[in-house]
MIKOLFI-137057 format. One record per residue (C-alpha): residue number from 1; residue in one letter; x, y, z. Coordinates in Angstrom, 2 decimals. Example, Ala and Ser with C-alpha at 12.3 -4.5 7.8 and 13.67 -1.06 7.14 Angstrom:
BEGIN
(1 "A" (12.30 -4.50 7.80)) (2 "S" (13.67 -1.06 7.14)) 
% end
This chain:
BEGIN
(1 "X" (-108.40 -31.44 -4.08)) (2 "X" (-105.64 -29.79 -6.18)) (3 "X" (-106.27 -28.73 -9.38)) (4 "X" (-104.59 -30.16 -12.89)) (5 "X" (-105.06 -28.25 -16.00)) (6 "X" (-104.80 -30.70 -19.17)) (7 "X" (-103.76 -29.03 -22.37)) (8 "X" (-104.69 -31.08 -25.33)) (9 "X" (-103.16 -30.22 -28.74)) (10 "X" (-104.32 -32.12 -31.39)) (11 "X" (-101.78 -32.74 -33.84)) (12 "X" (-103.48 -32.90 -37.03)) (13 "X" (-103.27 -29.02 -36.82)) (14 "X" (-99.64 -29.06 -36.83)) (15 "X" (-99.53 -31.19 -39.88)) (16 "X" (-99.26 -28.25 -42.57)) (17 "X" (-96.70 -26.19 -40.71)) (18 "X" (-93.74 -28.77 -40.29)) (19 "X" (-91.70 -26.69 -42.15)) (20 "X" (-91.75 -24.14 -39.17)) (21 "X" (-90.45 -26.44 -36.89)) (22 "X" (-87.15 -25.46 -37.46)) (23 "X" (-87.78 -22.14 -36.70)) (24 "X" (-90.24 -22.61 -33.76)) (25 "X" (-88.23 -25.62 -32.07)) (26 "X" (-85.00 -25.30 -30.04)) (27 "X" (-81.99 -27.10 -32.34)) (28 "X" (-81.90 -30.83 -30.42)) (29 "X" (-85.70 -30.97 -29.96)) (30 "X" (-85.59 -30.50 -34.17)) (31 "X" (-83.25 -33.07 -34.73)) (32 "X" (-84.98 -35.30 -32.33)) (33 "X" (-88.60 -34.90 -34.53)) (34 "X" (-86.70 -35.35 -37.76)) (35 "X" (-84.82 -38.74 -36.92)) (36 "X" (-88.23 -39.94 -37.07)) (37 "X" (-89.40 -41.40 -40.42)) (38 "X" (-92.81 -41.31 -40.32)) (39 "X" (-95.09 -37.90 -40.67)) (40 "X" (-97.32 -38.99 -37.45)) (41 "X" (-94.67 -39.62 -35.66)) (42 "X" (-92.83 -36.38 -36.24)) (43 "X" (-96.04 -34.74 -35.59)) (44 "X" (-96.07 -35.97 -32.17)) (45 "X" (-92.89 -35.44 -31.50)) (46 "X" (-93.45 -31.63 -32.42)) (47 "X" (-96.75 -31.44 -30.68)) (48 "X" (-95.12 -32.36 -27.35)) (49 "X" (-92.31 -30.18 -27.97)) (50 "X" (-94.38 -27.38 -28.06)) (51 "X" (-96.29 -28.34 -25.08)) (52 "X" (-93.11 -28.69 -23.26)) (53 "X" (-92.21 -25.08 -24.26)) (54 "X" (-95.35 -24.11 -22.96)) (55 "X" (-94.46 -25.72 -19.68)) (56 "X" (-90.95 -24.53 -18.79)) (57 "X" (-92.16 -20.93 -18.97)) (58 "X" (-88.07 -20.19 -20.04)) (59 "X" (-86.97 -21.85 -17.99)) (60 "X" (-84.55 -24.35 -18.96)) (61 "X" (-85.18 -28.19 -18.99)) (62 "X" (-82.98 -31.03 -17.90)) (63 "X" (-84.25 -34.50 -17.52)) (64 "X" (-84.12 -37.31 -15.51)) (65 "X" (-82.26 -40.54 -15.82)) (66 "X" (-85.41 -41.94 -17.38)) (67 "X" (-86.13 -38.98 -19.63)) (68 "X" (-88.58 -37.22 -18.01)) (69 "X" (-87.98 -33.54 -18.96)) (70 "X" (-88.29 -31.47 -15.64)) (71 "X" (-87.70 -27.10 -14.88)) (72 "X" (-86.96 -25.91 -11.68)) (73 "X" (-90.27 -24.65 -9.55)) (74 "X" (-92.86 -25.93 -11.38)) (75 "X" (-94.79 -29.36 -11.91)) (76 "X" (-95.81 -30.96 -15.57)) (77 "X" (-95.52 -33.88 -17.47)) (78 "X" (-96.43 -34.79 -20.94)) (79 "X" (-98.02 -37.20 -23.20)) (80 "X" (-99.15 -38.49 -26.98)) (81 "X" (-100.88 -41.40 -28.66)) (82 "X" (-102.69 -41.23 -31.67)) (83 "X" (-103.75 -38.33 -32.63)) (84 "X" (-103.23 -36.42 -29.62)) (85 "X" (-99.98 -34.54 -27.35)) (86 "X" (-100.78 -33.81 -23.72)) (87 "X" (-99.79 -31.28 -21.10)) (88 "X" (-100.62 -31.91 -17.27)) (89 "X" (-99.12 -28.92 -14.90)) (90 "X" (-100.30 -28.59 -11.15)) (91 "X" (-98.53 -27.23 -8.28)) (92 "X" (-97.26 -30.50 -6.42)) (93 "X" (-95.93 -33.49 -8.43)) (94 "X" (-98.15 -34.85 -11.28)) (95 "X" (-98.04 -37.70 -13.99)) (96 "X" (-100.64 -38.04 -16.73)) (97 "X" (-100.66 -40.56 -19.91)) (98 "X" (-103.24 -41.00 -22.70)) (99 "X" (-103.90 -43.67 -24.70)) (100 "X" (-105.87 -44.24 -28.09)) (101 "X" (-108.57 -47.20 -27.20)) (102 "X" (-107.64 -49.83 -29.88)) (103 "X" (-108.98 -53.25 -29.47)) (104 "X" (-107.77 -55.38 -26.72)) (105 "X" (-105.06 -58.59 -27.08)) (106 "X" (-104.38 -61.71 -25.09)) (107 "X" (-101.28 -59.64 -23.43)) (108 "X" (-103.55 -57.29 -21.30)) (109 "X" (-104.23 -60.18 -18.78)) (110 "X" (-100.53 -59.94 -18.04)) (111 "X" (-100.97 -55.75 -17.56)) (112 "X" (-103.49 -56.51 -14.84)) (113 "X" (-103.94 -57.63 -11.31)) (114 "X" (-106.13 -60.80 -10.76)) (115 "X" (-108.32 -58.15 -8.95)) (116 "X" (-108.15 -55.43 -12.36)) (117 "X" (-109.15 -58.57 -14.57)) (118 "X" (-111.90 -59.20 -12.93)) (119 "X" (-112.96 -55.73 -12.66)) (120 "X" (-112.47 -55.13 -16.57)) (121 "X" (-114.38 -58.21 -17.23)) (122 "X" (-117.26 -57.00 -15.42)) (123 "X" (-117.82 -54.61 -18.34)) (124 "X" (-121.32 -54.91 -20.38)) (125 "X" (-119.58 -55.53 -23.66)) (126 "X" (-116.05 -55.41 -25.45)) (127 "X" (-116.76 -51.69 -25.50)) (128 "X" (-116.79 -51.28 -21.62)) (129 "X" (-114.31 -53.89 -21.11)) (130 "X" (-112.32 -51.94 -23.28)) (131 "X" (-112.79 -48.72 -21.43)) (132 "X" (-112.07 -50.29 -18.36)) (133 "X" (-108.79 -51.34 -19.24)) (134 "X" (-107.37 -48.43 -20.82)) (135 "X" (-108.69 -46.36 -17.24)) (136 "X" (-107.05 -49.20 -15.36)) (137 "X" (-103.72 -49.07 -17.87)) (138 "X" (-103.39 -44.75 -17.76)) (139 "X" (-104.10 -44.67 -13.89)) (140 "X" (-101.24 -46.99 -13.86)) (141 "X" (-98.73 -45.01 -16.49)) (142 "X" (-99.75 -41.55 -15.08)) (143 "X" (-98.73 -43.09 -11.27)) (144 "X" (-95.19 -44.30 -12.33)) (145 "X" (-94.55 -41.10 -14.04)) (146 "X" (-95.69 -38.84 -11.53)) (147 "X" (-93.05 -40.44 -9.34)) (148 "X" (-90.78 -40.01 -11.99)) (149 "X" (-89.72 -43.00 -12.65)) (150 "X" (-90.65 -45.89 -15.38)) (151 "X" (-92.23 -49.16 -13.97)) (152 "X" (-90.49 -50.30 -11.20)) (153 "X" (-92.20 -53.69 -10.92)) (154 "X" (-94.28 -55.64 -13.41)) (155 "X" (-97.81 -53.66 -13.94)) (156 "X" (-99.51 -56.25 -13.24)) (157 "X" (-98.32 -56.32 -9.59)) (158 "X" (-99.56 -52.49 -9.54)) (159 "X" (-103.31 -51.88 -8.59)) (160 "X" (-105.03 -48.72 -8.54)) (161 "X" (-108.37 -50.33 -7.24)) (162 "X" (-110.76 -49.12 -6.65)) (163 "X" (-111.47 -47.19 -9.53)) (164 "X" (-112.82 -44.22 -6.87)) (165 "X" (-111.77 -40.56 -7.46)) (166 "X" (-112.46 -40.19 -3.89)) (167 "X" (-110.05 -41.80 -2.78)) (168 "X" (-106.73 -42.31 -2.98)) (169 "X" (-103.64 -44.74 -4.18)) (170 "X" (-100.88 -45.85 -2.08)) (171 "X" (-97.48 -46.32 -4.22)) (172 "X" (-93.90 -46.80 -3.01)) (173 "X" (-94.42 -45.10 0.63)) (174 "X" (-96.70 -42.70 -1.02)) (175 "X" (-100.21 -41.42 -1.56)) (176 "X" (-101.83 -39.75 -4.96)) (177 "X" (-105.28 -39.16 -6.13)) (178 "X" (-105.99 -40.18 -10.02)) (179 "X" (-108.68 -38.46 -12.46)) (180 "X" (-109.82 -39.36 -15.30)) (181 "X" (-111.08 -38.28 -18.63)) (182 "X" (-113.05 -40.45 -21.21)) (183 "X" (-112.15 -38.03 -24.76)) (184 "X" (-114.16 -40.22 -26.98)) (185 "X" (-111.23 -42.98 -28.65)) (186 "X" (-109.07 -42.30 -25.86)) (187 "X" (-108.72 -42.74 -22.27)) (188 "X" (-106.45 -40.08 -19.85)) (189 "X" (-105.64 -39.86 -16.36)) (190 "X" (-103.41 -37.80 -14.54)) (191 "X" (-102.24 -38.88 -11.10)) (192 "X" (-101.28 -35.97 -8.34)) (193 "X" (-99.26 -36.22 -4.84)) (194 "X" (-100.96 -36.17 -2.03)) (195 "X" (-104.40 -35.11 -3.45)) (196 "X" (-107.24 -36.08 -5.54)) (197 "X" (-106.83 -34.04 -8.83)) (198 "X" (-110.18 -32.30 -10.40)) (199 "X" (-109.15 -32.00 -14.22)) (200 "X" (-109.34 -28.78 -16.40)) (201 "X" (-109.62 -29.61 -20.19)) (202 "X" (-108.45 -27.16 -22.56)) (203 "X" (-107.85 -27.28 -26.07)) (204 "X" (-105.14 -25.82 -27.83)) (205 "X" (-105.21 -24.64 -31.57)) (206 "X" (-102.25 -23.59 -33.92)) (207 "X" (-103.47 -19.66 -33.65)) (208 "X" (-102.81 -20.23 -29.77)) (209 "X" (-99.66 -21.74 -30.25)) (210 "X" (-98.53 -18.57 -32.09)) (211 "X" (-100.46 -16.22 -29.62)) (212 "X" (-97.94 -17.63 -27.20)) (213 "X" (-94.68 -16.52 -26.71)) (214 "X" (-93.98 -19.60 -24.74)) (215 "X" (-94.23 -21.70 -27.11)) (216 "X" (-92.28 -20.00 -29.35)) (217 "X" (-89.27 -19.91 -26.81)) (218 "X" (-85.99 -22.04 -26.94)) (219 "X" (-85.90 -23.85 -23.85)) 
% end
């Protein structure tokens, strides 16, 4: 197994220090938050600026041709829905995603194998169908982004079946191992190369984010 520690920041904490995101963000991740128009989304847009601070350690980050911020020598990836921005870092290639648990529409059928659907519809009541699918959806985002890449082929021609954190995926050539975390509202995974991940939670607060010089580092 290969360890993945998930930072979560809420970003309701951020909301009555905006006005240091000038100071505490490097000059394009600023303008970036502030083309935004709405407060929650500039909120989440610092949030995971912050966490990507945290991440490069200094270092400095370039990204890939389908945005995914990366730093020389070391392995993260980040997240946000709702009320929440997420940090995954581990030391081989790793992809998370998190999604608030809203109710479901007539388009997840199209999200899911035949196989998926069948599984999600096994599921109690909306309530577990509804978990099912958003464990089914995030294994499937945190795969594609831990190879770095968007969806190469429909998502409903992807399956992460079965739902076992003992075993692992085959994708593209390749094998990962996918966790998962039920937060109460919102469903994570994070999917890791070559190994099955075992997930460290940890919550971060405003007085941590200016405990840490990291964070407060232009990358």
């Amino acid at each position: 197994m290969g360890e993945v520690m998930i930072t979560l920041l809420p970003v309701d904490c951020l909301r009555t220090h905006l006005w240091e995101a000038e100071r505490l963000l490097p000059a394009a991740r600023f303008s970036k938050m502030m083309r935004y128009r709405q407060e929650a989304d500039r909120l989440r847009c610092f949030a995971s600026s912050l966490l990507l601070q945290k991440a490069a350690q200094g270092r400095s980050v370039s990204y890939n041709e389908e945005g995914k911020p990366l730093a020389e020598g070391i392995f993260f990836n980040l997240s946000h829905s709702g009320a929440y921005a997420v940090l995954a870092e581990a030391d081989s290639s790793v992809g998370v995603d998190i999604e608030e648990m809203v109710p479901l529409g007539g388009w997840v059928r199209e999200a899911l194998t035949s196989q998926e659907y069948a599984w999600m519809l096994q599921g109690e009541d909306e309530t577990a169908r509804q978990e099912r699918f958003y464990r089914l959806w995030t294994r499937k985002e945190s795969l594609v982004k831990c190879e770095g890449h968007v969806f190469s082929s429909a998502p409903g021609e992807i399956s992460t079946l079965p739902v076992a954190e003992t075993q692992l995926t085959d994708y593209l050539g390749k094998t990962y191992g996918i966790g998962s975390l039920n937060l109460g509202g919102y469903m994570l995974s994070a999917a890791l190369q070559g190994k099955q991940p075992r997930l460290r939670r940890r919550d971060l607060s405003w007085q941590e984010i200016i405990g840490d010089s990291c964070l407060l580092r232009e990358v």
